[in-house]
N, C-alpha and C positions, 0 to 999 in steps of 0.2 A: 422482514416486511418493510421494514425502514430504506431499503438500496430500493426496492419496489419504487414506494414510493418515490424517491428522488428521479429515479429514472421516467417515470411515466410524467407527461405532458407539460403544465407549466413549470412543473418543479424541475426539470431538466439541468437550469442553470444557474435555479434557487440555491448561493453559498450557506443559508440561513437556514438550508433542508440538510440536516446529519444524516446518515448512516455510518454503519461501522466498515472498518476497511483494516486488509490484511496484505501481507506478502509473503509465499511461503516455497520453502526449498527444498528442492528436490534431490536428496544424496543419492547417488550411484551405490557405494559402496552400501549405503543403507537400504538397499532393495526401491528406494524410491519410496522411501517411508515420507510423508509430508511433516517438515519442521517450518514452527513459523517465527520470521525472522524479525518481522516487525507488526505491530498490531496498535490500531489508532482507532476511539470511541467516537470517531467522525468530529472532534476538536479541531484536528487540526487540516484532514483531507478527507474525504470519500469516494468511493469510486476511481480505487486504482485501479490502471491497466497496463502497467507497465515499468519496472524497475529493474536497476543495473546495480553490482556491489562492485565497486573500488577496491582490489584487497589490498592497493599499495597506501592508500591515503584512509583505508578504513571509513570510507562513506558507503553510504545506502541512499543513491536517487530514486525516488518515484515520483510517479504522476497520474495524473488522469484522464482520459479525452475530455471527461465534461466540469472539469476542474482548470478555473486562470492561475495553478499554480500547482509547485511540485517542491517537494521534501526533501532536506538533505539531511540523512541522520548520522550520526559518529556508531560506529559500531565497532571500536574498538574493544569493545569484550568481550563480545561474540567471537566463537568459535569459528572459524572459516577454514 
């Protein structure tokens, strides 16, 4: 209810309004089983829409439309 909230009317562009936010992958060879690769308590982003994984530099960018900012995570121990 929290992504609700941020998304409807003032709260729109409220950085002060949390929700939780996920990124999650989709394996082939795993039937398209949903694994999630990265997951934030709305600390640090909310409302992703959108992220690439680096395999050569072992980063994870995401971002968000209604977010003035975007994530770069080390995912060097994740599996890829």
């Amino acid at each position: 209810m929290k992504l609700i909230g941020r998304l409807s009317g003032a709260n729109i562009l409220d950085s002060e309004y949390k929700a939780e936010a996920a990124v999650l992958r989709l394996v082939k060879k795993n039937d398209y089983k949903p694994e999630v690769l990265y997951w934030d308590d709305g600390s640090l982003i909310t409302v992703l829409t959108g992220a690439a994984v680096d395999p050569v530099n072992h980063r994870l960018i995401a971002g968000g439309v209604v977010e003035r900012h975007f994530i770069v995570c080390d995912i060097s121990r994740a599996k890829l």
